[in-house]
C-alpha positions as CSV (number, residue, x, y, z in Angstrom):
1,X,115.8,113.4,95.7
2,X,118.4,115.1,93.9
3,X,121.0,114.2,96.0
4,X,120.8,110.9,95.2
5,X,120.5,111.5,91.5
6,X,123.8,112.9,90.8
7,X,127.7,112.8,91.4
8,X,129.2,113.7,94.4
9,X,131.1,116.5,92.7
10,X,127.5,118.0,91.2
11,X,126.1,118.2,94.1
12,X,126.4,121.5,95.2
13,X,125.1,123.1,91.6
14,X,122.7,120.8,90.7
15,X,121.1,121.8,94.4
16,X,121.7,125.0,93.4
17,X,120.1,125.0,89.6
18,X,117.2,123.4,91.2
19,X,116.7,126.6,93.6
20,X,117.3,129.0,91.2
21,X,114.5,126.9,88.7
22,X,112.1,126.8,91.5
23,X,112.3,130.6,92.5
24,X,112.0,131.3,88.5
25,X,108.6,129.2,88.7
26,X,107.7,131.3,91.5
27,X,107.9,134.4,90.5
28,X,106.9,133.9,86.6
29,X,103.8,131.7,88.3
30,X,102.7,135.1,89.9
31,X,103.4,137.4,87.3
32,X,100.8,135.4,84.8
33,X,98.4,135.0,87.3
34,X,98.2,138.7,88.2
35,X,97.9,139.9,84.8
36,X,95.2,137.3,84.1
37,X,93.7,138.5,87.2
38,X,94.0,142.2,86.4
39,X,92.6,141.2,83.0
40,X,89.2,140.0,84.6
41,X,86.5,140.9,82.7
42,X,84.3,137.8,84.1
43,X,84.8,135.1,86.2
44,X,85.9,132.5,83.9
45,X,89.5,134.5,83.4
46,X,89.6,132.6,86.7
47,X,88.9,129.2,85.5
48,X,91.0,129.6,83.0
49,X,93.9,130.3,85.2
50,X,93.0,127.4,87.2
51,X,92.8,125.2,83.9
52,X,96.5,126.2,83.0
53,X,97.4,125.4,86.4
54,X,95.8,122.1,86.2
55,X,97.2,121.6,82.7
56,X,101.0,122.4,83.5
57,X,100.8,120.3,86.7
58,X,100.0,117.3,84.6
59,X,102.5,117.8,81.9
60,X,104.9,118.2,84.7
61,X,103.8,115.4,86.4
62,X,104.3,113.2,83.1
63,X,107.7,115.0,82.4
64,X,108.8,113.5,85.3
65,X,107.3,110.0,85.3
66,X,109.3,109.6,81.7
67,X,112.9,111.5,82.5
68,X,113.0,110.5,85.9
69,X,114.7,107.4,87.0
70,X,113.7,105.6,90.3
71,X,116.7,105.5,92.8
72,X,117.3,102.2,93.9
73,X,117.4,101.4,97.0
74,X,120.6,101.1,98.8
75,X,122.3,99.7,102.0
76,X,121.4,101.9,105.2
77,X,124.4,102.4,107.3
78,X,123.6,103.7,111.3
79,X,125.3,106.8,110.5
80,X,122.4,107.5,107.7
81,X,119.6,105.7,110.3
82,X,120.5,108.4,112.6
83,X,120.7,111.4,110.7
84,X,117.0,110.7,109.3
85,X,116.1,110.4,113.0
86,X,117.5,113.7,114.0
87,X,115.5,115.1,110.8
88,X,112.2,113.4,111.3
89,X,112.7,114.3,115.0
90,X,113.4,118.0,113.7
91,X,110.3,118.2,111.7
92,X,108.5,117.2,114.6
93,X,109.4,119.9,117.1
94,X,108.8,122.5,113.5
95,X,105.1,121.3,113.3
96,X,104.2,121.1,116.9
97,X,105.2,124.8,117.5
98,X,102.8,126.2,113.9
């Protein structure tokens, strides 16, 4: 999706940034979680953790429903028929070997 979101020439750092943001969320995501878990007095420590989960997904979810914009669909050349091929076909072969 980001791909075909930006300039040619941005490519390569906004794939990058989006890495980078995504490994942040990672890691922050556990840090909270494990000191809300090591916090447990009760169980509802754990409720709460997954009520902030809930909660960020949504406004995430509505962040990008309103900043987002819809990618219009474009002409499919063969070259681009076939390279989706070779990927579906790729995700094929990953999934029947797990």
């Amino acid at each position: 999706m980001i791909i075909t979101l930006v300039k040619p020439e941005q490519r390569a750092a906004s794939v990058a940034l989006g890495r980078v943001a995504g490994n942040f969320g990672i890691g922050s995501g556990a840090t909270v979680a494990g000191f809300i878990v090591a916090s447990a007095q009760r169980l509802s420590s754990f409720q709460i953790l997954y009520f902030f989960d809930a909660v960020t997904f949504a406004g995430f979810a509505l962040i990008v429903l309103a900043a987002v914009p819809i990618p219009r669909a474009g002409i499919v050349t063969s070259d681009r028929r076939q390279r989706n091929r070779l990927f579906a076909r790729s995700l094929e072969i990953g999934s029947s070997s797990l």
